[in-house]
Every structure is written in C-alpha cells, then in structure tokens.
N, C-alpha and C positions, 0 to 999 in steps of 0.2 A: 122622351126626346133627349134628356139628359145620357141616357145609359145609351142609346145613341151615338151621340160625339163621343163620349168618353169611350164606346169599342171602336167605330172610328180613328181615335187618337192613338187607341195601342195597335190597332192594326196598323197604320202607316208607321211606327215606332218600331215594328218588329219587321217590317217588309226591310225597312231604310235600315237597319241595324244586320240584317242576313244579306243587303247587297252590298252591302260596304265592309265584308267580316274579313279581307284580307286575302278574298279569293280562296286558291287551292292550298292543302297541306301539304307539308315535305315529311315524309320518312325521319325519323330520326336513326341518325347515324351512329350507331355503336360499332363495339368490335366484333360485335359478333352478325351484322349485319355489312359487313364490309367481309369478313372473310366468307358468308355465304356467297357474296356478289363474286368474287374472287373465284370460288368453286364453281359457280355458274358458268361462268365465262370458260374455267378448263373445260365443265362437261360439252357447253355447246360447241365449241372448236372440233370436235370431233362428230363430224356429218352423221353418225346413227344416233347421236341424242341432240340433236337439233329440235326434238317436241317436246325436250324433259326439262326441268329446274327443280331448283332448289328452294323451298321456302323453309322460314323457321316456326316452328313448333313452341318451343318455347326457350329464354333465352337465358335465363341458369336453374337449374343445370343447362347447357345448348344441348336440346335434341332437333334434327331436323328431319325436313320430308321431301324425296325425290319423286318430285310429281310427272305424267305425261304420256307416253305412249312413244313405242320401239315397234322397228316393222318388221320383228321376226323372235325366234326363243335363241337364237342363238349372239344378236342384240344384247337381249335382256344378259343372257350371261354374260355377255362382255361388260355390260353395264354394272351389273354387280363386281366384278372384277375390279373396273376402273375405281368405284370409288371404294373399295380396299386400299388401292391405292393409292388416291388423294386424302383420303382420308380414314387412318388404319384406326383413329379409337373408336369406329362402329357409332357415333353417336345420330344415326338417321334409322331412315326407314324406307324401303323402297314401296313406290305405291306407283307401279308405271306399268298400264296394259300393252296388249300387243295391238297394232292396226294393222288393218291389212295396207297394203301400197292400194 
C-alpha cells in the first residue's frame, strides 16, 4: 500500500511539474539564425520558391539546407542561380525536388 501512495505521489509531482514547465520553447536567436530568416524571406518573395526554405545544418562552420520543391527544371535552375546570388560563399546545399502543378 505504501509503494502505492508513494507512485501515486511522484505521478501527480511529475504531471503538476510538465503542466506548469513554462509552456512552449523559443528558438534561440543567434546570428546565424537571423540571417537564415533574412534569406528565407528573399527566397520566398519570389513566387517560384514559395515551397522552399532555408534551414540550418549546422551553425560553425554555418552550413545550410535549401529544402522544398520547384514546379519545373528550369525553376530549379533559377533557384540555383538566385542563391549564388544571395549568397556567393556556397555554404548550403540544395535538396529541393520538382512537383508537378
């Protein structure tokens, strides 16, 4: 009965302690997380990469990765293009298929 209340006790301890943990987490805001946001925003302003983004890979060295999907090959090439671009030191990786419309 003892080992009982005492699992008891830790279950309501761990339930009351995971509802009260402070809600959601934030991103941490670096510089290199702020200038990915920044590149995001050019790529999507431009209506043929409206299904691509940018995440980070990893954050030093910063490599990143252009994720998503483009509705033609001639897209993709522009895509490749653009971010020569925005960004000439090469440090990503394009991983973005074609869909059809």
């Amino acid at each position: 009965m003892c080992v009982i209340a005492i699992g008891l006790i830790w279950l309501l301890i761990y339930v009351g302690s995971s509802l009260t943990s402070g809600g959601r987490s934030t991103p941490r805001e670096t510089t290199e997380s702020k200038l990915v946001h920044d590149l995001t925003l050019k790529l999507i302003a431009d209506p043929r990469f409206a299904d691509t983004s940018i995440g980070i890979v990893t954050e030093r060295p910063l490599a990143m990765k252009v994720a998503g999907g483009v509705k033609s090959a001639k897209d993709l090439e522009a895509l490749k293009m653009f971010m020569k671009e925005i960004r000439p030191e090469g440090d990503y990786e394009i991983d973005v298929e074609l869909i059809s419309p």
